[in-house]
C-alpha positions as CSV (number, residue, x, y, z in Angstrom):
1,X,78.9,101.3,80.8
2,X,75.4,99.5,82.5
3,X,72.7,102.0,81.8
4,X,69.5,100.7,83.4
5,X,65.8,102.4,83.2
6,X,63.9,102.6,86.4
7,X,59.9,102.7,85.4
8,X,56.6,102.2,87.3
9,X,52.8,101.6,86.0
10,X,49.5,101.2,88.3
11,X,48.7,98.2,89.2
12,X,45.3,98.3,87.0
13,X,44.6,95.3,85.5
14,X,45.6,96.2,82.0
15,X,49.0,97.7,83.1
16,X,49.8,94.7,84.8
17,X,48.9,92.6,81.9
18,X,51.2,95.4,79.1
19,X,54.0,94.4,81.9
20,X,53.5,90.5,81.6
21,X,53.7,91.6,77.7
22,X,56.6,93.7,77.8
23,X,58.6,90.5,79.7
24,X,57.6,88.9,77.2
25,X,58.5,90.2,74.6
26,X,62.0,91.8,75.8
27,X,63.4,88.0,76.7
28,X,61.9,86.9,73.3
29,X,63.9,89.4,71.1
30,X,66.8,89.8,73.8
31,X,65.8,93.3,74.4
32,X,67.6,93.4,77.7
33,X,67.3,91.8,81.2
34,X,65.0,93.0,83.7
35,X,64.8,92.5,87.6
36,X,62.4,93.0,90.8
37,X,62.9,96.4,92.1
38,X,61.0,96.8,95.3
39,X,59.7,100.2,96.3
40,X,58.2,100.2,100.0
41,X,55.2,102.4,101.0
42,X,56.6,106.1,102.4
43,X,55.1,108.8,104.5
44,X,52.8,110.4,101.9
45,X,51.7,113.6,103.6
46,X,50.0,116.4,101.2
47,X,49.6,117.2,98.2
48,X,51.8,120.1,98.3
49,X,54.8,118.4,99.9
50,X,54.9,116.0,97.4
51,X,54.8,118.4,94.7
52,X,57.7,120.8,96.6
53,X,59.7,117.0,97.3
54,X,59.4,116.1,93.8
55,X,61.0,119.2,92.5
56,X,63.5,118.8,95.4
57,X,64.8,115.3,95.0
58,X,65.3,116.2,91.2
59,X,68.0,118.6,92.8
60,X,69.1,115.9,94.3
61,X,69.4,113.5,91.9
62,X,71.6,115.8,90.0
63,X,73.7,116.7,93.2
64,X,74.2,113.6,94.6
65,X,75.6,111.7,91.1
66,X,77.6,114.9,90.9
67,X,79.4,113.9,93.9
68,X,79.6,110.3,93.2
69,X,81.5,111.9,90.1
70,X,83.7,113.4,92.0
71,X,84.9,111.1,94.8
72,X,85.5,108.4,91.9
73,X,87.5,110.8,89.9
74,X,89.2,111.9,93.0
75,X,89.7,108.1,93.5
76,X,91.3,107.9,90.0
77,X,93.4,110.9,90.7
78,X,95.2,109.2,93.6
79,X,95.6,106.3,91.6
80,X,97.4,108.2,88.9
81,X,99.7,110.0,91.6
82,X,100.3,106.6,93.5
83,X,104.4,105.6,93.8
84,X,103.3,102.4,94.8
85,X,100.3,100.1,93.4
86,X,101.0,97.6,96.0
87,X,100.6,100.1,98.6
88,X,97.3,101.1,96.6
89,X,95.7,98.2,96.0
90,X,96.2,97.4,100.0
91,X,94.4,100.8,101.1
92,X,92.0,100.2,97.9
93,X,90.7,97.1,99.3
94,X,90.5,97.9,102.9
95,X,86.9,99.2,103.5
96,X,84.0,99.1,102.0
97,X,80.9,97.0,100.3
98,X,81.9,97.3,96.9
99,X,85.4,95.7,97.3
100,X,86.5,92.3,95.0
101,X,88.6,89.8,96.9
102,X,92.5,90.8,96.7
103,X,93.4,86.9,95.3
104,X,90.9,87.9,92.5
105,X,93.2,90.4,91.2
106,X,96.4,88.3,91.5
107,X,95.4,86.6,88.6
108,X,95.2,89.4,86.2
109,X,97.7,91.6,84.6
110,X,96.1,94.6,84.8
111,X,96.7,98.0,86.3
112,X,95.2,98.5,90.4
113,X,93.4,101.5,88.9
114,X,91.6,99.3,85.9
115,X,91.1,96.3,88.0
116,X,89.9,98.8,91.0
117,X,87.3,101.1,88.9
118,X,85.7,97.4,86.8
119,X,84.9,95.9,90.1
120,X,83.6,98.7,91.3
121,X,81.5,99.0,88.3
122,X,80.5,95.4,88.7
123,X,79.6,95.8,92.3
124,X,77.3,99.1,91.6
125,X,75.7,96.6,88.9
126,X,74.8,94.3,91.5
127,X,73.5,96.4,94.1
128,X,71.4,98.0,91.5
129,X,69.7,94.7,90.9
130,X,69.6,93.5,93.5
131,X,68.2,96.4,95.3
132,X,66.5,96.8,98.8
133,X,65.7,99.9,100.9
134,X,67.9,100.0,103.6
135,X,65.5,101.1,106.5
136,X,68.2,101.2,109.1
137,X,69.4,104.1,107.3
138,X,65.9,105.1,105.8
139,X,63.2,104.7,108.0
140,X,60.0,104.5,105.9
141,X,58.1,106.1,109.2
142,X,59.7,109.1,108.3
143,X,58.2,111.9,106.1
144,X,59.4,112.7,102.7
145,X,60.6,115.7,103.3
146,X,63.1,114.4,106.7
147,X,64.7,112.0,104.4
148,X,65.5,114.2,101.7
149,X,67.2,116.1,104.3
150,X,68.7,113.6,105.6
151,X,70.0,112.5,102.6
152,X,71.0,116.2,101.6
153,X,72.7,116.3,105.0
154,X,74.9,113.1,104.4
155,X,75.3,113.5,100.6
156,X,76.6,117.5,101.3
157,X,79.0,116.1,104.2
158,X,80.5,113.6,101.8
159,X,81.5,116.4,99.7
160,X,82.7,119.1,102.0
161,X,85.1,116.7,103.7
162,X,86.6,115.1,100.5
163,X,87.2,118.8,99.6
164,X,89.2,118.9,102.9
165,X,91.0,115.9,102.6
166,X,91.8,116.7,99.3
167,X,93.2,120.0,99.6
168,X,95.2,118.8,102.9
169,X,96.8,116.0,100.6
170,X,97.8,118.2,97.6
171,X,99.4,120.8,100.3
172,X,101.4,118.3,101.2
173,X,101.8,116.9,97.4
174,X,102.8,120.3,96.2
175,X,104.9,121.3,98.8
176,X,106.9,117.9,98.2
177,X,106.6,118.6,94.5
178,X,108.8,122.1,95.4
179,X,111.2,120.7,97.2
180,X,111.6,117.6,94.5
181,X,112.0,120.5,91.3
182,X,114.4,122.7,93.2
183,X,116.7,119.7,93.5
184,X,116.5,119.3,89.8
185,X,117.8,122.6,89.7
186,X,121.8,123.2,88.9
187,X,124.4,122.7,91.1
188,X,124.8,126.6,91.7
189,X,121.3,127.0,93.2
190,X,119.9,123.7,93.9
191,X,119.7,123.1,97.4
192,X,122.7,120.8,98.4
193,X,120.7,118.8,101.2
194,X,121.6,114.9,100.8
195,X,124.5,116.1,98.5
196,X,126.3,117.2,101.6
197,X,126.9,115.3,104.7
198,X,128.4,115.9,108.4
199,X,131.6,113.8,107.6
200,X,132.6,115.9,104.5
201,X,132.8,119.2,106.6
202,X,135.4,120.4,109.2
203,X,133.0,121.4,112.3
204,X,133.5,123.2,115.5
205,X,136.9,124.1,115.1
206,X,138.1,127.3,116.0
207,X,140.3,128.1,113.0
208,X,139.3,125.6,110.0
209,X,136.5,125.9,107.6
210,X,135.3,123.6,104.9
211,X,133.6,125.8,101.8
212,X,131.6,124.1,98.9
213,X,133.0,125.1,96.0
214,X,130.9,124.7,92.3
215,X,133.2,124.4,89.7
216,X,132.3,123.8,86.2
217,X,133.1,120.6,84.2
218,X,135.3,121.8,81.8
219,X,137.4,123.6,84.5
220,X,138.0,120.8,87.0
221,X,141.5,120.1,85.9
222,X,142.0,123.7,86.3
223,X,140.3,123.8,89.6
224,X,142.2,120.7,91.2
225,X,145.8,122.5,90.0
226,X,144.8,126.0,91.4
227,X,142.4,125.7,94.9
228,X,145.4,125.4,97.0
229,X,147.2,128.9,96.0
230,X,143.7,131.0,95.8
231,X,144.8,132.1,99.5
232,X,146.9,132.0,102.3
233,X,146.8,128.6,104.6
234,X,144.2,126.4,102.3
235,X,145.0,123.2,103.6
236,X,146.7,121.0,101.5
237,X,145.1,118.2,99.3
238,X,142.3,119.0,101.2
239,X,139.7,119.5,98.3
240,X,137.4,116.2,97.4
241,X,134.7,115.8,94.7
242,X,131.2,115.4,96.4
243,X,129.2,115.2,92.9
244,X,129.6,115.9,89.1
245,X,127.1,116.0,86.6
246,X,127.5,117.2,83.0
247,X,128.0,120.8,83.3
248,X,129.3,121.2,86.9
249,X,130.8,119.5,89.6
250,X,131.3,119.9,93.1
251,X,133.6,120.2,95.3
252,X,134.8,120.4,99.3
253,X,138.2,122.7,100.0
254,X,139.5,123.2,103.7
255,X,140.7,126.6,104.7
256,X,141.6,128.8,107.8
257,X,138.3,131.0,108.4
258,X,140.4,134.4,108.1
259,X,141.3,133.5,104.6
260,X,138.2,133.1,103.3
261,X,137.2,136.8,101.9
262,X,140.0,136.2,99.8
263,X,139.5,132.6,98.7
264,X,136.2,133.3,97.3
265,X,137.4,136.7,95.5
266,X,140.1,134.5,93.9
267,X,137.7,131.7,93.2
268,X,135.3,134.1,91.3
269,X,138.1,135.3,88.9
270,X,138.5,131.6,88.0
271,X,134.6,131.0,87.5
272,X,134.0,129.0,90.6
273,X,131.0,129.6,92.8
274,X,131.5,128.9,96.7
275,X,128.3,127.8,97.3
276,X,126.7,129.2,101.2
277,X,125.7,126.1,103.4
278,X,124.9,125.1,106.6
279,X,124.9,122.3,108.4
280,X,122.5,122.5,111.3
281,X,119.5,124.0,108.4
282,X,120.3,121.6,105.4
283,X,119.5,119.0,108.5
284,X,116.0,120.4,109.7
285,X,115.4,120.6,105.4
286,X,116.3,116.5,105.8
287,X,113.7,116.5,108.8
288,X,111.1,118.6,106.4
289,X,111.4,116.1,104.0
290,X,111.0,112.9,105.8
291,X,108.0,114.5,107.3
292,X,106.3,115.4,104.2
293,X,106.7,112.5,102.6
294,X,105.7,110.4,105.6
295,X,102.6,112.5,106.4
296,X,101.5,112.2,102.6
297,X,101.8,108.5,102.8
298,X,99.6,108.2,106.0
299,X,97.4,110.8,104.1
300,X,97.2,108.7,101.5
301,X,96.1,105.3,102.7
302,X,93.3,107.4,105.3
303,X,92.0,109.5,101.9
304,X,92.1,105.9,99.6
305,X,90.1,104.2,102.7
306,X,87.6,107.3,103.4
307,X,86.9,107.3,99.4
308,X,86.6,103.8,99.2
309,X,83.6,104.0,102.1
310,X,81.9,107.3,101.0
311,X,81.9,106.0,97.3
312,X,79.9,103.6,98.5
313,X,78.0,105.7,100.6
314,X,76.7,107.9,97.8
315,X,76.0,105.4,95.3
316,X,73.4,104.1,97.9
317,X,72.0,107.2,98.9
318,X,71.7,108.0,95.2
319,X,69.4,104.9,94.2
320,X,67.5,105.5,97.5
321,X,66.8,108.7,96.2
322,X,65.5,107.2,92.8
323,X,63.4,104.8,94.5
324,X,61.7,108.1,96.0
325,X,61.8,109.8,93.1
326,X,59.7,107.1,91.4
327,X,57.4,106.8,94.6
328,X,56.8,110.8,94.9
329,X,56.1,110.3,91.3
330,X,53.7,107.1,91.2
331,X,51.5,109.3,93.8
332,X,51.6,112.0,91.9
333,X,50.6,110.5,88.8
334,X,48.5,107.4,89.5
335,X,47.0,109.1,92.7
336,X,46.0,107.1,96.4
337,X,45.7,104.9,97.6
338,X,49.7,104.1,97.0
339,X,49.4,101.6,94.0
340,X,51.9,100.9,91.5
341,X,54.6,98.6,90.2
342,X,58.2,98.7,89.1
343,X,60.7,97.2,86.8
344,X,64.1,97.6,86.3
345,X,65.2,97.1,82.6
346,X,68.5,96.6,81.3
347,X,68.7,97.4,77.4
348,X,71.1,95.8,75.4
349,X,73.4,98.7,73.7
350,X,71.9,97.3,70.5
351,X,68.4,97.3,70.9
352,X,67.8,100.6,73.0
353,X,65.6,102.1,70.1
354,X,63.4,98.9,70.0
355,X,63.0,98.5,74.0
356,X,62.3,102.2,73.9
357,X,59.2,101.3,71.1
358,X,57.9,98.2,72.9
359,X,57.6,100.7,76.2
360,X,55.8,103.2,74.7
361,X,53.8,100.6,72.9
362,X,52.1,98.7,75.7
363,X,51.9,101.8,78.2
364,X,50.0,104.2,75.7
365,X,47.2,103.5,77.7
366,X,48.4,105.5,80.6
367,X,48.8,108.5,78.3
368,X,48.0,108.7,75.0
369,X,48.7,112.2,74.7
370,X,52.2,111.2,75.3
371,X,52.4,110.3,71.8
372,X,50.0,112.0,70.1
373,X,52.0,115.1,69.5
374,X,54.6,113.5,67.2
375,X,52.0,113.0,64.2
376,X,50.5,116.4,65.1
377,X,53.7,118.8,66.1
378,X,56.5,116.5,63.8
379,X,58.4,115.8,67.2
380,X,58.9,112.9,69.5
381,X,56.8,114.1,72.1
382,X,58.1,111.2,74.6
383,X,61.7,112.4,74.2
384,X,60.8,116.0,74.9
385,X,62.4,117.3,78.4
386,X,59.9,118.6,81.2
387,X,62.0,119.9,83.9
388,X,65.3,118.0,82.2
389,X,62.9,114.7,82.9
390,X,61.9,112.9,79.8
391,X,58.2,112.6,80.1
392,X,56.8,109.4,78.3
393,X,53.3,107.5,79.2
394,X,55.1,105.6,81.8
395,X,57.3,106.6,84.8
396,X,60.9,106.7,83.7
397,X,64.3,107.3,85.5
398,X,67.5,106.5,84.5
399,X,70.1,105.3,86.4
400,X,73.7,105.2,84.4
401,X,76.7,103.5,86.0
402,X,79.3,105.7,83.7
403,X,80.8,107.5,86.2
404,X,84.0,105.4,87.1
405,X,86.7,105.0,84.1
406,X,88.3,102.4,83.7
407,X,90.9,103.2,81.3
């Protein structure tokens, strides 16, 4: 997991100097790492859209990593299904930004889905750092409130059609899925497509018949001394095992068609089950089932390709919208002109506490409130949720790459 903190301070002279400190003093312990995260100037407008955007894009926040959530566990889901991790890692590596050279992988013994979901995690790592507003998508011109919807609008379409394209594929999935558990079924009710072909029946003649007989295993010796007498004109040695399995076989016996009433009244007395077939359907059930499996192959490698690009897609609309977040809030707090900085730390797992400390340490300036009620109240006043937000001196937002698994 890379968790990272996203926080701004004025650019005052003293918070600028507690920033120098805090560099300082995180490389000296090895607190974490820490990189340039560049926030250009937006459309400010009043003071009332920014208080009605800043309750917005918290919305959004939690909407938009929501669906990020989703289309990389939908990704994972495929993966699981997949027949083929060739075929996978082909479609998985296709499209998209956040996609590892294929050779890369060659090299490593490791399942498409493991190799697939760390590279992506990688790659989200690096954009993160490396961040930088991507105005042909995001023009800073535009007001506050146009970009969160257009950011709403994109985020909202990402979800509605992976809902589509999801339910499409599992229709297809599950109707396969049918067909795949009736032909695990028993000889006597299974249907006998691919058991049965054109060659073992006697077709288009105007007297002769071929019926599918079930008979069960213990009886075939009984079965292959009696089929011929069971009626009138059965033709002779005519009878040929298509397929046994360990409680029935089955089996192919050719007849004259007005004999047949009385075949299958004889056969029943001996426990065999003629089985109804034909032909011309088990042949379009053939054509069904070429289809489906084609059309949810072709599904497949679209719906890998389309995930791999709107995974993308959401992951940088979702730090855009914490870069706004963080300006909405800068204004907010530190007031205009627009004036403040930001840093993007990442805390080692080990010393989250300590980072946490040094923070609230050199930025207690800002607000000393902030911490005053944890003497006064017994409570951590900086941990305390306002509006689900943490609220310390400083402006704080989280951005946790956890939401691809890797296992």
């Amino acid at each position: 997991m890379a968790e990272f903190w996203l926080i701004a301070v004025p650019t005052d002279k003293i918070s600028s100097q507690s920033l120098e400190k805090l560099k300082r003093a995180t490389n000296k312990a090895s607190l974490g790492n820490y990189f340039r995260f560049h926030i250009p100037e937006l459309k400010v407008g009043s003071l009332d859209v920014l208080l009605s955007v800043s309750d917005d894009l918290s919305r959004l926040d939690s909407y938009t990593e929501g669906v990020l959530r989703k289309t990389t566990q939908c990704m994972a889901d495929l993966m699981e299904q997949s027949e083929s991790s060739d075929k996978l890692m082909e479609n998985a590596l296709a499209n998209g930004d956040f996609s590892p050279e294929p050779k890369a992988f060659q090299k490593v013994s490791q399942s498409p889905k493991k190799m697939f979901f760390q590279a992506l995690r990688v790659n989200m790592t690096t954009y993160t750092t490396k961040f930088q507003w991507d105005r042909a998508k995001y023009a800073t011109a535009l007001p506050l409130k146009t970009l969160y919807d257009l950011i709403f609008k994109q985020v909202a379409q990402v979800e509605t059609e992976m809902k589509s394209r999801n339910a499409a594929f599992n229709e297809v999935k599950l109707k396969l899925q049918s067909l795949d558990k009736k032909a695990e079924e028993s000889l006597h009710t299974r249907p006998l497509t691919g058991i049965v072909k054109k060659e073992d029946l006697v077709l288009n003649s105007e007297y002769l018949t071929t019926l599918l007989v079930v008979v069960p295993r213990l009886c075939i010796r009984q079965w292959e001394n009696t089929y011929e007498s069971m009626s009138k004109f059965v033709v002779p040695r005519s009878s040929r095992k298509l397929l046994e399995e360990e409680d029935a076989g089955i089996f192919t016996v050719t007849l004259f068609k007005n004999t047949v009433n009385e075949f299958k009244a004889n056969a029943k007395k001996h426990k065999f089950v003629v089985r109804e077939f034909n032909i011309e359907e088990a042949e379009k059930q053939q054509q069904e089932i070429r289809r489906l499996k084609i059309d949810k192959k072709d599904q497949y490698g679209v719906f890998v390709r389309w995930l791999k690009v709107n995974i993308n897609e959401v992951f940088v609309a979702w730090i855009h919208i914490k870069a706004i977040r963080v300006f909405v809030e800068s204004v907010l707090r530190y007031g205009l002109p627009v004036s403040f900085q930001t840093l993007l730390l990442q805390p080692q797992k080990k010393h989250v506490k300590r980072l946490r400390e040094e923070l609230n340490s050199v930025f207690k300036h800002l607000d000393p409130m902030a911490m005053t009620g944890k003497s006064e109240l017994g409570l951590d006043f900086a941990e305390v949720n306002i509006g689900q937000q943490e609220y310390y001196s400083y402006i704080y937002y989280p951005i946790s790459i956890n939401i691809v698994e890797s296992s």
